[in-house]
N, C-alpha and C positions, 0 to 999 in steps of 0.2 A: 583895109587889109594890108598884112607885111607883104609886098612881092617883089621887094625891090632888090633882092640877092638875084633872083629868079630874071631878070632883068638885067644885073649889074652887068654881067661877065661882060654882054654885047655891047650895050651902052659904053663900059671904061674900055672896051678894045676899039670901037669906032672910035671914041674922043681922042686916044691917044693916036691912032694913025693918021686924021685928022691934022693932031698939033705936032706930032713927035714924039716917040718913046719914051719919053721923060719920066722918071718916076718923080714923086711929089720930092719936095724939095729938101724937109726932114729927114725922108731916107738917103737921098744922094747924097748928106751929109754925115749919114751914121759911121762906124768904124767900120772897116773893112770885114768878109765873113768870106766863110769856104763858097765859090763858084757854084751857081745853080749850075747841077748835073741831072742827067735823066737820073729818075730815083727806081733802083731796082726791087725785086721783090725781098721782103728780109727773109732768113735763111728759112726760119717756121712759121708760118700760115697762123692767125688768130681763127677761131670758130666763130661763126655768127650766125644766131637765130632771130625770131624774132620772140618778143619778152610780148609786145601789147600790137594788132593788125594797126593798120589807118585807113586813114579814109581817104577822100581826096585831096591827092596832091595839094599845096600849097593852100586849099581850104582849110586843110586837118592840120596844118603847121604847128609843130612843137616845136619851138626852140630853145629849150633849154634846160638842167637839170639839177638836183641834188638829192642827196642822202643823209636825212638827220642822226643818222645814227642807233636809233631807238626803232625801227622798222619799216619805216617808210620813203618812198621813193617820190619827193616831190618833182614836178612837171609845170612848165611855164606852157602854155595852150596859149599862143599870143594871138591868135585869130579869135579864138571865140573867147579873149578876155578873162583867162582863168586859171586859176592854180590849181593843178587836179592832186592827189596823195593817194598813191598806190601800194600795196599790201607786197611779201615776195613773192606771190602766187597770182601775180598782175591782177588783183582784183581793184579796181577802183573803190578806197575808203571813203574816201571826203573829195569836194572843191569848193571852192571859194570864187567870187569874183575879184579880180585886180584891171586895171585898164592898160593893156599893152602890156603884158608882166615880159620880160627878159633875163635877164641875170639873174641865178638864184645860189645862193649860198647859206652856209650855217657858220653862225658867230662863238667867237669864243664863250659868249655867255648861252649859247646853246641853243636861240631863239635861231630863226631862220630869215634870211631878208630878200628882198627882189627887186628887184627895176621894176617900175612903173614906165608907161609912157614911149615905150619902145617901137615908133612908131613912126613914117614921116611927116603924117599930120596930125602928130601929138599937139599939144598946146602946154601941157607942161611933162615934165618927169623928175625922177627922180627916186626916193628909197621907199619900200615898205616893209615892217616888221613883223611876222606873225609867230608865235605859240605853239609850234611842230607839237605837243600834246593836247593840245584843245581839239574834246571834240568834234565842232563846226570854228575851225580857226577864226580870228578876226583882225584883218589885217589894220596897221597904223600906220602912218605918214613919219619917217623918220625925216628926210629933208625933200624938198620940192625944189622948181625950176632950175633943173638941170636936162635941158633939151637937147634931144638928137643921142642918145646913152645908148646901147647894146649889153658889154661883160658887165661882172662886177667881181669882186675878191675883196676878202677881208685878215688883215691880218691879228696877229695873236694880241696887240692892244685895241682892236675893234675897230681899226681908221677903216675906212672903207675907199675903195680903187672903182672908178667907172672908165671902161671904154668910150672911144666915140669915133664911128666910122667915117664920118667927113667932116672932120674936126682933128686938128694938133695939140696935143698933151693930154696925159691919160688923169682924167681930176681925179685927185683925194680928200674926202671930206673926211674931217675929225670924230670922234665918237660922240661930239656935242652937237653936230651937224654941221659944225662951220669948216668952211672952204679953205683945203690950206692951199693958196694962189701962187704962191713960190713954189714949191714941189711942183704942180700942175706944171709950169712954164719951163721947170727943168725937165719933165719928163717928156719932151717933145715931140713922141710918135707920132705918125700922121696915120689916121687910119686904124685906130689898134681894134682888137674885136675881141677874142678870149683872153683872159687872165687868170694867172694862175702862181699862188706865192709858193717858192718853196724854201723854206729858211728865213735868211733875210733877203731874198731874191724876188723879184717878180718877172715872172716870164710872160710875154705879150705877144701876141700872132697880129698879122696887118693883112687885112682883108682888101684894100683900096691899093696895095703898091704892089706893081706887076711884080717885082723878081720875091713877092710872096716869103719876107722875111719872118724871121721868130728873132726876139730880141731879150736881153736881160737887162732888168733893171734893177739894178741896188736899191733896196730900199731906204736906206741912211744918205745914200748920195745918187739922186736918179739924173745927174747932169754926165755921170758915170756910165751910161750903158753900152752895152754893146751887142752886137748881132752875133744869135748862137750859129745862124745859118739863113740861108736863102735857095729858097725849093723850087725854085722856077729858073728855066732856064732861057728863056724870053720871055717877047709879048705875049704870044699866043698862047703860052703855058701856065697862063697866072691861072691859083690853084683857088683862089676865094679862100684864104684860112681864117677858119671861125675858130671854135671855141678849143681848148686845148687841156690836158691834164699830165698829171703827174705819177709817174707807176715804178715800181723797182726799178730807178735809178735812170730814166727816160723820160722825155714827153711824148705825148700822141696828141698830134694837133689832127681836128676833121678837116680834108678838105670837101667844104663844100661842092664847087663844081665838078672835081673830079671822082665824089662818091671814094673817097679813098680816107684810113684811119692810118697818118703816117707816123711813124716812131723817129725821133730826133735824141741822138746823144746830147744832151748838153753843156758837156765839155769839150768836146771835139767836133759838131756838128755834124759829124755823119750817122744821115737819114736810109730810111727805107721804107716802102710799102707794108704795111701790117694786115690791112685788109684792104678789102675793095669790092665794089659790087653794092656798095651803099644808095639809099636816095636821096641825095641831097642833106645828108648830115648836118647838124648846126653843133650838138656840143655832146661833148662824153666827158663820164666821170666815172672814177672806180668804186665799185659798189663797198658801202661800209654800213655794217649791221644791219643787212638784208638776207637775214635767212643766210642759207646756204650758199648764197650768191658770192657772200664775202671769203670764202675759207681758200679760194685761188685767185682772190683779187680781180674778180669780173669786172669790167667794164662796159655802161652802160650809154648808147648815143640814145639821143631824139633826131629825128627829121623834120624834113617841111612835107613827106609823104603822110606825117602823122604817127609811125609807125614809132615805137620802142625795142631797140635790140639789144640784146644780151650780146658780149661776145668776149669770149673765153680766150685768153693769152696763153701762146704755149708753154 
């Protein structure tokens, strides 16, 4: 089972008081970024219900999400091994099995892909591909052994971006599935978790480094990056930031520990509280051709409670 967020927060605060405050050594090297400050409430409150109940805490664990566009609302179910496809009237359509699914995304060519293997005693991971109109989907193997993965992101020529939570550089595999190893080594995050392209941009949250950075990364030049911000204002304050997205000119990265959906300028770095009152969040996306869902840009998290929320930006 995944329970090792659930875990994390205590374990990387004991380690570091332990050895020293140090953050990993990647981000101590990154560019400078606006000063973790206490992050206030933003000025209007997002709404938040719930879209699907859950079940037991961190048994029911969703983590992860997408929207193919065409109606339905796929869900990574990383406990029980499965991709579920939800209707906008939360009715469960279809699932599938995948092993550890994580990262899920929709490609330019329309097909839908997912991390496999998300898991710490995975033995391998890596891409899988399925057919968001099939019936009973079936998933395929796009590339394998890439161990220890969380996000994924793809951009408009199909390369595909993998996170990796205790691992330095964020890989990108080619649309043929080969490894490109030079990007990788330039793009030197330690710890990235959600990913998110916008333009020629990629935006990266770091789940493993206390002052709880968001980062940009050029995609034409990822030895170029830089930090949009940093949300924590100590040790004690590290926020766990998962997965992250993109909304009317904003990110909203989940923080995990703190059950909070934060909104980040990304030009200027200044942050605030959008909602709160979450269980354990892992990732949101903005709902696109879901029903009615999309006509005010809803945004959709999963949890490790299991649960699916809706929640309506003011």
């Amino acid at each position: 089972m995944r329970m090792r967020k659930v875990f994390f927060a205590a374990g990387l605060v004991s380690a570091l008081l332990a050895g020293g405050s140090q953050v990993p050594a990647a981000a101590a090297g990154a560019p400078a970024a606006p000063a973790g400050a206490a992050l206030g409430s933003c000025e209007q409150q997002a709404g938040v219900e719930v879209f699907r109940k859950g079940g037991i805490p961190v048994l029911d664990w969703r983590e992860n999400l997408e929207f193919d566009g065409r109606g339905t609302l796929w869900v990574a179910h990383i406990v029980k091994n499965r991709v579920e496809g939800y209707a906008p009237d939360g009715t469960l359509k279809t699932s599938f099995p995948v092993s550890g699914p994580g990262g899920l995304r929709r490609g330019p060519d329309g097909m839908m892909y997912v991390n496999y293997g998300v898991s710490p005693l995975a033995t391998d991971g890596g891409i899988m591909r399925f057919d968001p109109a099939a019936a009973t989907p079936k998933p395929e193997k796009v590339v394998g052994g890439i161990r220890g993965i969380n996000g994924l992101a793809v951009d408009a020529a199909g390369n595909f971006y993998l996170s990796r939570e205790l691992a330095t550089g964020i890989v990108k595999v080619r649309p043929d599935g080969t490894k490109d190893e030079e990007w990788t080594r330039a793009a030197d995050v330690f710890g990235a978790n959600g990913l998110e392209i916008v333009g020629d941009q990629l935006y990266a949250s770091a789940i493993t480094d206390t002052s709880s950075p968001v980062y940009r990364i050029p995609l034409n030049d990822p030895a170029r990056r830089t930090t949009v911000t940093r949300l924590s204002r100590n040790l004690l304050d590290i926020k766990l930031l998962d997965d992250l997205t993109y909304v009317d000119g904003s990110l909203v990265v989940a923080s995990f520990r703190d059950g909070q959906l934060i909104r980040v300028d990304p030009d200027t770095g200044r942050s605030c509280v959008l909602a709160s009152g979450l269980h354990m969040p892992s990732s949101v996306r903005v709902a696109r051709g879901f029903g009615e869902h999309s006509a005010r840009h809803a945004l959709f998290v999963v949890e490790a409670s299991g649960r699916i929320l809706k929640v309506t930006l003011p």
